[in-house]
C-alpha positions as a LaTeX table, in Angstrom:
\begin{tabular}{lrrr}
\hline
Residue & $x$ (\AA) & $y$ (\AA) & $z$ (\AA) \\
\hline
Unk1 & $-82.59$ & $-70.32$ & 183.35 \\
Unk2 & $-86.19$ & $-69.16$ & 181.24 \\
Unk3 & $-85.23$ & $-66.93$ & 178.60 \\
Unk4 & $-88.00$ & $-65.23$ & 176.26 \\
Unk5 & $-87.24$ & $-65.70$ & 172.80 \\
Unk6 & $-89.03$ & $-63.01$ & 170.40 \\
Unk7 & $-89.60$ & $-62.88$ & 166.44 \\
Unk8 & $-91.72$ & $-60.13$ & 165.01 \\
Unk9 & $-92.51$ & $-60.37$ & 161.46 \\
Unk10 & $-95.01$ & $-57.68$ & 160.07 \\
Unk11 & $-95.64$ & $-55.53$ & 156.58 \\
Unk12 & $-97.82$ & $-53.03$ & 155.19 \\
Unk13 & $-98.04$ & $-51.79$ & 151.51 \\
Unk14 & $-95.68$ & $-49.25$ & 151.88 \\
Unk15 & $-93.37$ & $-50.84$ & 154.90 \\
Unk16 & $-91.81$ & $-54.05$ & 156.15 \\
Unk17 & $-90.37$ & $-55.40$ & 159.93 \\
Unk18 & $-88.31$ & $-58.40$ & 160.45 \\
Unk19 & $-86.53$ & $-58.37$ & 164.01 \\
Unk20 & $-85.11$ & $-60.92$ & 166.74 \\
Unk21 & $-85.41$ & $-60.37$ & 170.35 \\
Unk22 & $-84.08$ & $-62.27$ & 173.62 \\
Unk23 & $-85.27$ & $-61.54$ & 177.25 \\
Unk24 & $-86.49$ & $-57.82$ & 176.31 \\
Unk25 & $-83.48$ & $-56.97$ & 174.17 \\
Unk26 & $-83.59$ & $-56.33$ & 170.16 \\
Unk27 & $-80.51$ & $-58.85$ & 168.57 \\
Unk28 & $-81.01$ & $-58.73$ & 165.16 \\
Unk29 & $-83.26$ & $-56.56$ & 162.68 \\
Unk30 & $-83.64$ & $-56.15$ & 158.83 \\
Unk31 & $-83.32$ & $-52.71$ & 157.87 \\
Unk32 & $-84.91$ & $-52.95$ & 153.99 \\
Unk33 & $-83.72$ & $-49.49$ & 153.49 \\
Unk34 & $-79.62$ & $-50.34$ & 153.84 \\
Unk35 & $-80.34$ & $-53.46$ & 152.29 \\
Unk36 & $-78.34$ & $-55.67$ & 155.38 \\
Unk37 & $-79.49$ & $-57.05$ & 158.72 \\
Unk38 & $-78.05$ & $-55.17$ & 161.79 \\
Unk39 & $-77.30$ & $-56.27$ & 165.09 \\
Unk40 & $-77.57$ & $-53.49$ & 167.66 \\
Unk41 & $-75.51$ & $-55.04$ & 170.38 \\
Unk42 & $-73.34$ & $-53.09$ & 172.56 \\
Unk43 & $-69.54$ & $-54.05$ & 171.96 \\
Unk44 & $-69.18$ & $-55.87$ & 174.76 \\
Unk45 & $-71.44$ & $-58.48$ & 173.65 \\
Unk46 & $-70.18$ & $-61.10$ & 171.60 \\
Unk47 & $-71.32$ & $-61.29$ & 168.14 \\
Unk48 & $-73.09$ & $-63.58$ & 166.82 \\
Unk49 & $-73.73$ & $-64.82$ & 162.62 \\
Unk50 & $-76.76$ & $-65.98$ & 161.34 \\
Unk51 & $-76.37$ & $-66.63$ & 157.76 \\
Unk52 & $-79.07$ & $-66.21$ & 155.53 \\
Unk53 & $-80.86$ & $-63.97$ & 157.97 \\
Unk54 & $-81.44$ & $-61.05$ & 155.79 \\
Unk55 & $-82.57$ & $-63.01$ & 152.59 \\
Unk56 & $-84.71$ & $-64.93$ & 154.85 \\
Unk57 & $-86.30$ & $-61.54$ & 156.08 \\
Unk58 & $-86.74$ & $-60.50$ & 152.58 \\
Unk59 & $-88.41$ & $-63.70$ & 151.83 \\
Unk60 & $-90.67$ & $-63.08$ & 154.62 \\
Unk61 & $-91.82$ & $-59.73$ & 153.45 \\
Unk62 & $-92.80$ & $-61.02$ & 150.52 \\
Unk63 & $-94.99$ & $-63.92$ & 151.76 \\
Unk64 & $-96.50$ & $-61.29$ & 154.20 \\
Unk65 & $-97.20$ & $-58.69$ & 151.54 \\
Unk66 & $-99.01$ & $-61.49$ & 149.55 \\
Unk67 & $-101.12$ & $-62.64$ & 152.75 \\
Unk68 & $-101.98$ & $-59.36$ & 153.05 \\
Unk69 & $-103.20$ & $-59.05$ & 150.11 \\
Unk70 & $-105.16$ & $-62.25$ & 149.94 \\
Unk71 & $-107.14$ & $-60.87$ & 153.10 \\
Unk72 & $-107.82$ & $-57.63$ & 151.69 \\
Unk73 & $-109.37$ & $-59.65$ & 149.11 \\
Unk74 & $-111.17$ & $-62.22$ & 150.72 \\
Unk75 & $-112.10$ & $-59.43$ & 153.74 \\
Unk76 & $-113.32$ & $-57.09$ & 150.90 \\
Unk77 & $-111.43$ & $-54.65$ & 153.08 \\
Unk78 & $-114.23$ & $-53.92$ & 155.16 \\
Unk79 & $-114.00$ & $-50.12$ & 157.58 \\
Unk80 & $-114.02$ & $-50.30$ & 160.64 \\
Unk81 & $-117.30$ & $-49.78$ & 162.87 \\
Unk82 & $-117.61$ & $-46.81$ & 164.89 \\
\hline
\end{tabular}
């Protein structure tokens, strides 16, 4: 059986995205604003734990924001040609 496994990590200066997907469906997300990880699964499905998930997301957001702003930097933020 192929499944298609999905992690999306992302972050701006203002906002943040940490979410795991399987075969199309969103399992697990950080919402940054509640402070907790949700898992949007209908209640039939069974639950599942992933401890350490939300820190982990925070931690992520923070190595993003500083990527981000090491390319800004380096990229001397250049506009975008028309």
């Amino acid at each position: 059986v192929l499944h298609i496994d999905l992690v999306i990590t992302g972050c701006s200066d203002s906002d943040g995205l940490n979410m795991y997907g399987l075969d199309g469906e969103e399992m697990w997300y950080a919402d940054f604003n509640k402070g907790e990880g949700v898992m949007p699964l209908p209640p039939f499905a069974d639950p599942f734990t992933y401890p350490g998930a939300y820190e982990g997301a925070v931690g992520n957001q923070g190595i993003c924001k500083a990527n981000l702003a090491t390319c800004i930097k380096a990229y001397k933020n250049p506009e975008e040609k028309i």
